[in-house]
C-alpha positions as CSV (number, residue, x, y, z in Angstrom):
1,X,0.0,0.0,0.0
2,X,1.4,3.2,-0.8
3,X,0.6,5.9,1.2
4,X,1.2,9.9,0.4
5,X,1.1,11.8,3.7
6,X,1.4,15.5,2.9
7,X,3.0,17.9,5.7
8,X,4.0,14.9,7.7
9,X,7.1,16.7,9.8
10,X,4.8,18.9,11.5
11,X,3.4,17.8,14.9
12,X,0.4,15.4,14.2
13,X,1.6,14.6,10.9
14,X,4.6,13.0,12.7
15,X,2.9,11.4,15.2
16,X,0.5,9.3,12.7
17,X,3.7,8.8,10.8
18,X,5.3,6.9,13.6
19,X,1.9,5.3,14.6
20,X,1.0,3.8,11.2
21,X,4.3,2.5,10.6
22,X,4.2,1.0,13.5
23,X,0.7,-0.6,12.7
24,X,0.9,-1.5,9.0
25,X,3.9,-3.2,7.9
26,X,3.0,-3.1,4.6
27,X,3.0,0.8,4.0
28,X,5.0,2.2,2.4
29,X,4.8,6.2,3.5
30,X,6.3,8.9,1.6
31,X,6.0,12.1,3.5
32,X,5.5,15.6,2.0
33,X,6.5,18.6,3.5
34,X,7.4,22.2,2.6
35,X,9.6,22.4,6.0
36,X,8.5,26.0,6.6
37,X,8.9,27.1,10.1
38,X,6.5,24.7,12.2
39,X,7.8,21.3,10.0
40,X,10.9,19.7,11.5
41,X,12.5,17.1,10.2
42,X,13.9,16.7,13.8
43,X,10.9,14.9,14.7
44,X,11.1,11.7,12.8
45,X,14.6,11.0,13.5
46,X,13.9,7.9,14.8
47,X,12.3,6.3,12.0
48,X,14.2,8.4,9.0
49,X,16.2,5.6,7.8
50,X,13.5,2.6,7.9
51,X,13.0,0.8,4.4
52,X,9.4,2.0,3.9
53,X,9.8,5.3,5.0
54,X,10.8,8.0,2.1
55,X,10.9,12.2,2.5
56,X,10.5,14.7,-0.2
57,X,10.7,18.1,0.2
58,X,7.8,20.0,-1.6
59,X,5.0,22.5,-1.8
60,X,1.6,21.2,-1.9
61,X,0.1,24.5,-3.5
62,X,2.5,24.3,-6.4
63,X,1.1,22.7,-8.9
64,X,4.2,21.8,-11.0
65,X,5.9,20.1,-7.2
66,X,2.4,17.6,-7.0
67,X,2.6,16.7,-10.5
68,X,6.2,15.3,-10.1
69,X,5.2,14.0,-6.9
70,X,2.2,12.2,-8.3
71,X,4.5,10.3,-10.9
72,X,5.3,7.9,-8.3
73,X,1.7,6.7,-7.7
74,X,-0.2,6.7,-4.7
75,X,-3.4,4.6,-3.2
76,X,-4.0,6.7,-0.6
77,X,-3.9,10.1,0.5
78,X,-4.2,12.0,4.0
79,X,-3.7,15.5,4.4
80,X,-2.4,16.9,7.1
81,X,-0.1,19.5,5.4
82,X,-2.1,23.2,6.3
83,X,-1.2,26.8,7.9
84,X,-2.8,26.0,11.6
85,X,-2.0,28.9,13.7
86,X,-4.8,31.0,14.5
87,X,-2.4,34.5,15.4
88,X,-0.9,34.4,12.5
89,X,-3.9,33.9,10.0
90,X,-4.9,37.3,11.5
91,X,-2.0,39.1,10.2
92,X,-0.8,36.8,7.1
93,X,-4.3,35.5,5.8
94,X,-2.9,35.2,2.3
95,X,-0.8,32.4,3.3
96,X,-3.6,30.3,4.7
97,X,-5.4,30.3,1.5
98,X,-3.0,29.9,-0.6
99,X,-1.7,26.6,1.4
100,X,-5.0,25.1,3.0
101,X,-7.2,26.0,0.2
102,X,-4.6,26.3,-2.8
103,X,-3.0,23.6,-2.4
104,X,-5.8,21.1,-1.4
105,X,-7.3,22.0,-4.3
106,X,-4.2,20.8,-6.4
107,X,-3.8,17.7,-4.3
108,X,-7.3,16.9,-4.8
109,X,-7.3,17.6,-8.6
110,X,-4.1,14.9,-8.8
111,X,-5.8,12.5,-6.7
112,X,-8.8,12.3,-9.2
113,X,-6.5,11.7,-12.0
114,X,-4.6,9.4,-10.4
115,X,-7.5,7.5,-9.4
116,X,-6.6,7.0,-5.9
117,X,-8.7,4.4,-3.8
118,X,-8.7,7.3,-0.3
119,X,-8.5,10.8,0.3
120,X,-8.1,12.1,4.1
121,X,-8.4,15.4,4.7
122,X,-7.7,16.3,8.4
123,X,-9.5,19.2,9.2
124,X,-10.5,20.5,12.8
125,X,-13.3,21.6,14.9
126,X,-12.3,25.7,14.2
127,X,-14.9,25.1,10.9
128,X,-18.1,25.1,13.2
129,X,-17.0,28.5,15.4
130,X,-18.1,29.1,18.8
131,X,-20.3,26.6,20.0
132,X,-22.4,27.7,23.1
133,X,-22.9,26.3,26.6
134,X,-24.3,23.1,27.0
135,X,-24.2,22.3,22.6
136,X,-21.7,20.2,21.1
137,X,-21.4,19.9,17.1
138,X,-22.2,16.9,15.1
139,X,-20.6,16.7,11.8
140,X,-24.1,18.3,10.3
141,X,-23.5,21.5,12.3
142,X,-23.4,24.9,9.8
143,X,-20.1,25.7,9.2
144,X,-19.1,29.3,11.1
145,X,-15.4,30.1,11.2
146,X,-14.4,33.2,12.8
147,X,-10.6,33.2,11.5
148,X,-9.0,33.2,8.3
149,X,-7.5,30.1,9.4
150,X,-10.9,28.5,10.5
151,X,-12.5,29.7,7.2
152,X,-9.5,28.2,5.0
153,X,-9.8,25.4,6.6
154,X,-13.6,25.5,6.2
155,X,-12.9,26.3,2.2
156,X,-10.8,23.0,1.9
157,X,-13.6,20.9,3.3
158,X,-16.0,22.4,0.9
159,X,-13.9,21.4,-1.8
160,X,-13.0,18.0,-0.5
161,X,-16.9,17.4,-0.8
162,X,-17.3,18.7,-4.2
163,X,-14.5,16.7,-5.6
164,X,-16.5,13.7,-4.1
165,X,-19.8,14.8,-5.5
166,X,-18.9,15.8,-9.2
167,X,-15.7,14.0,-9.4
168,X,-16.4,10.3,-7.2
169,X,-13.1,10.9,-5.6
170,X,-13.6,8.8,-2.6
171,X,-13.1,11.5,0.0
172,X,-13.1,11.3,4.0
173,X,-12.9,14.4,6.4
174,X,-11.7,14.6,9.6
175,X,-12.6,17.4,12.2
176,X,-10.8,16.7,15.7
177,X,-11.0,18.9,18.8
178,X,-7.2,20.8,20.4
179,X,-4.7,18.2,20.5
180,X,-1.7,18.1,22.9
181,X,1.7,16.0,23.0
182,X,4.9,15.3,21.6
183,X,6.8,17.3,18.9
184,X,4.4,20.2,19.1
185,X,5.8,23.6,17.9
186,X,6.3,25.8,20.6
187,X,3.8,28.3,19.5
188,X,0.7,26.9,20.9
189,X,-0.7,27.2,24.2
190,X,0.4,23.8,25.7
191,X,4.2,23.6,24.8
192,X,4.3,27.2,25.0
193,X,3.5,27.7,28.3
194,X,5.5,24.0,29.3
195,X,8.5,25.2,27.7
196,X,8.0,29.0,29.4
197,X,7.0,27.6,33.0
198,X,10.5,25.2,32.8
199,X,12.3,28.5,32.3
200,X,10.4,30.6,34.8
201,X,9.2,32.8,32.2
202,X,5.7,34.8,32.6
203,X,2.8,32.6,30.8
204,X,0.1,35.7,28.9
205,X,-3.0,34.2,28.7
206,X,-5.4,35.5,26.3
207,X,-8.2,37.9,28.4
208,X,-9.8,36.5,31.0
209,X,-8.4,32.8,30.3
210,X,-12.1,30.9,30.4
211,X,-11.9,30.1,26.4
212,X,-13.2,26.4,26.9
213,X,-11.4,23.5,24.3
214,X,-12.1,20.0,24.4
215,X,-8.3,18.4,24.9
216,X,-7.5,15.3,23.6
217,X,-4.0,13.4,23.3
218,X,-2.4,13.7,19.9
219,X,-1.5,10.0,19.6
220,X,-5.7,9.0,20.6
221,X,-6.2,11.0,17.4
222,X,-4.0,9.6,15.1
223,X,-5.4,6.1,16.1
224,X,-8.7,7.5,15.4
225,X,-7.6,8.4,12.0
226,X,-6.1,4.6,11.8
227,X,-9.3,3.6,12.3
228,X,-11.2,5.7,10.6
229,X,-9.3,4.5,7.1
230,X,-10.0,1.0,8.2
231,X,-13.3,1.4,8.7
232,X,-14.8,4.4,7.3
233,X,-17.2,5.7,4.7
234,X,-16.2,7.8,1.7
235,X,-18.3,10.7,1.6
236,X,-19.0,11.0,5.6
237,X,-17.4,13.3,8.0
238,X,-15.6,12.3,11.3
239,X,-15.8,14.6,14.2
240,X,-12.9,13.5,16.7
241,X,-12.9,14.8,20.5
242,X,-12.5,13.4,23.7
243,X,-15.6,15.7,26.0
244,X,-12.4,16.9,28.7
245,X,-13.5,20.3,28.1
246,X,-10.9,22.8,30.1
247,X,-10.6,26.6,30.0
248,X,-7.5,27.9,29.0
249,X,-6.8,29.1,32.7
250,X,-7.9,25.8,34.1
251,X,-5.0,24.2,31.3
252,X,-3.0,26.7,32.3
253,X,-3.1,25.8,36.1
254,X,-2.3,22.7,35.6
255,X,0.9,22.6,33.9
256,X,1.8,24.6,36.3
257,X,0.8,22.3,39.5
258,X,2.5,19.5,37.6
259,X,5.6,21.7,37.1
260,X,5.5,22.7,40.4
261,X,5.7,26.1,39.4
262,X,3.5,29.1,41.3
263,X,0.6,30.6,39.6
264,X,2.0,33.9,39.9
265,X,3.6,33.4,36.5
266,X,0.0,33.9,34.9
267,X,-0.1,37.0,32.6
268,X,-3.5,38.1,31.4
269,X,-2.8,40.3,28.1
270,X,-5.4,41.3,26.2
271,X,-7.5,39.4,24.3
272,X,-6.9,38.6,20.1
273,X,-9.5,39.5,17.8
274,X,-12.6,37.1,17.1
275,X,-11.0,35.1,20.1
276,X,-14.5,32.0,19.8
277,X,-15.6,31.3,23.9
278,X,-15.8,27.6,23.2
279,X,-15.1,24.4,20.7
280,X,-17.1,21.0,21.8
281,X,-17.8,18.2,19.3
282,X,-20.4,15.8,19.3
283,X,-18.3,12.4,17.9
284,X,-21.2,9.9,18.8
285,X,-20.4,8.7,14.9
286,X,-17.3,8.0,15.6
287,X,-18.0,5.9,18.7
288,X,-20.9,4.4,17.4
289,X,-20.3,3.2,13.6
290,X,-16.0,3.2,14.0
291,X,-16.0,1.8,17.5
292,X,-13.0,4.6,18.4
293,X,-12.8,5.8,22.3
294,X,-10.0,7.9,23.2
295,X,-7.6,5.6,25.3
296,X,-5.1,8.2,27.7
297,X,-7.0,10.2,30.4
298,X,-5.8,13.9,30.4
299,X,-4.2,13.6,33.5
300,X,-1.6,11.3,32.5
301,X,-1.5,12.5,28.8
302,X,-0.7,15.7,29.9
303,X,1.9,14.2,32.4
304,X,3.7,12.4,29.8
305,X,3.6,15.7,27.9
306,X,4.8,17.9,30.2
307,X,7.7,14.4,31.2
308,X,8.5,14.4,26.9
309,X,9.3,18.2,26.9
310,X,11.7,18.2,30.2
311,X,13.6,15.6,28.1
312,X,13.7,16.6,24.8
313,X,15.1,20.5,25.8
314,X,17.2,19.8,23.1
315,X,14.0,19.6,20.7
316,X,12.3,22.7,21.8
317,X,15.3,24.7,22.7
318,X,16.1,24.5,18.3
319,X,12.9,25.2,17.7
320,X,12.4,28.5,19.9
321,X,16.2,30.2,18.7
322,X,15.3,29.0,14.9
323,X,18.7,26.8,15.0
324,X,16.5,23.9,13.3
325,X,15.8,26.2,10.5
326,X,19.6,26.5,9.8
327,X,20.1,22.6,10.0
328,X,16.5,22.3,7.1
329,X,18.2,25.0,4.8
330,X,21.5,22.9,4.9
331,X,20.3,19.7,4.3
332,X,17.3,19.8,2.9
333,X,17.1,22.2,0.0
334,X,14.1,22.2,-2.4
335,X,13.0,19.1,-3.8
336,X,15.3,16.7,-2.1
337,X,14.0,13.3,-2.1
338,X,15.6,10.8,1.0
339,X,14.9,8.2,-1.0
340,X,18.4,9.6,-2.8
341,X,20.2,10.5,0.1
């Protein structure tokens, strides 16, 4: 089975990476990534040099990178390569189209001609906006993003469908809730207050801190995803949470009991623009037809979180001074495929 995982060194590319190697012998997983500032090639070191592994560096929003890609042949693809962070689709909205909605549309337009048997397209819960009090969204729910990055990412759905509808490229999309773990760039609220806490740094928290996510493990995702190829339906829509709803202050308190760190480090700074109060999915569909629980309680998921990032300082500390980024333009200029290397 060959496999085409697109932005694959970024953090829950990576971690399916690792995960479905580990679970299919038989895939072979080429891994496609622009290696712009949030894909590290850091994080697959472990598995780099294993037979059925290959890299290739690449842009999935040009056109003429996919179509050499493509030449190779693929039965499956899963998406994962996108612009994901919120603050910067505020202020560089161009780049979030051009990437999630861009280049899924060239990815998509490749799969159809190449006839491939799957199409994934990982997606999030940001598409359905702010959901109030006491509601959670099923995979029916309208579709209100409140960021550029929430409505790219909405766009790219959209398309995914009509590709299925007017094209019959079998098409799956999946929409999980805020995921936490391993080999996540240092920009997002988790490893950036982990990695700010270890140093005694202040931690600003957005207004008044009671922005509600649902949290789930990133490694329980990627085996929902695993299962969801298995057993899923071309054509439906996978919402994938885990009902731990925290606010951000509640997260925010409790890396910093498990760091043993005082809550005087808090910093509330003002709040970002269109900033929605609260994400909650409904994924009875994914429990009920797929059979897919989520397996690590937040307590010790966020333990072995907080445990991987005092151990990997190494990791983080690259990531943070941009010495990783020296290392990519070094050794992996445009186009470099590991398969020669």
């Amino acid at each position: 089975m060959r496999i085409l995982i697109t932005g694959g060194a970024g953090f829950i590319g990576s971690n399916f990476i690792r995960l479905a190697l580990k679970a299919n012998a038989d895939w072979q997983i080429t891994n496609f990534d622009l290696l712009t500032y949030a894909g590290n090639p850091a994080s697959l070191e472990d598995i780099c040099q294993l037979p059925n592994y290959s890299f290739i560096k690449g842009d999935i929003a040009s056109a003429e990178d996919v179509a050499r890609l493509f030449q190779s042949g693929f039965d499956m693809v899963i998406n994962f390569a996108a612009e994901t962070h919120v603050d910067r689709s505020l202020y560089e909205p161009h780049k979030f189209v051009r990437t999630n909605v861009a280049g899924t549309q060239i990815l998509l337009e490749k799969a159809t001609q190449s006839g491939v048997s799957l199409f994934v397209q990982v997606s999030t819960d940001e598409v359905y906006g702010s959901i109030e009090s006491g509601k959670w969204a099923s995979e029916d729910y309208p579709l209100r993003p409140s960021s550029p990055y929430a409505a790219s990412k909405a766009a790219a759905d959209l398309l995914c469908r009509s590709y299925q509808v007017t094209h019959g490229l079998p098409v799956i999309i999946t929409r999980s809730c805020n995921n936490y773990g391993p080999y996540q760039f240092p920009e997002k609220l988790v490893p950036f207050f982990i990695t700010r806490a270890l140093d005694n740094q202040a931690l600003p928290l957005y207004g008044d801190g009671l922005n509600t996510r649902d949290w789930l493990h990133v490694e329980d995702h990627c085996r929902a995803l695993l299962d969801i190829i298995k057993k899923g339906t071309p054509g439906e829509i996978y919402n994938i949470g885990s009902r731990h709803e925290l606010t951000n202050l509640e997260m925010t308190e409790t890396i910093l009991r498990l760091l043993g760190r005082p809550k005087s480090l808090i910093r509330f700074v003002k709040d970002r623009p269109a900033h929605d109060r609260r994400y909650a999915l409904d994924f009875g569909k994914l429990t009920d037809i797929i059979g897919w629980k989520p397996n690590l309680a937040f307590e010790a998921g966020i333990a072995q979180t907080i445990q991987w990032f005092i151990g990997n300082r190494r990791w983080w500390e690259d990531v943070r001074s941009g010495e990783y980024l020296k290392f990519v333009a070094k050794h992996y200029p445009k186009d470099i495929d590991s398969r020669d290397r």
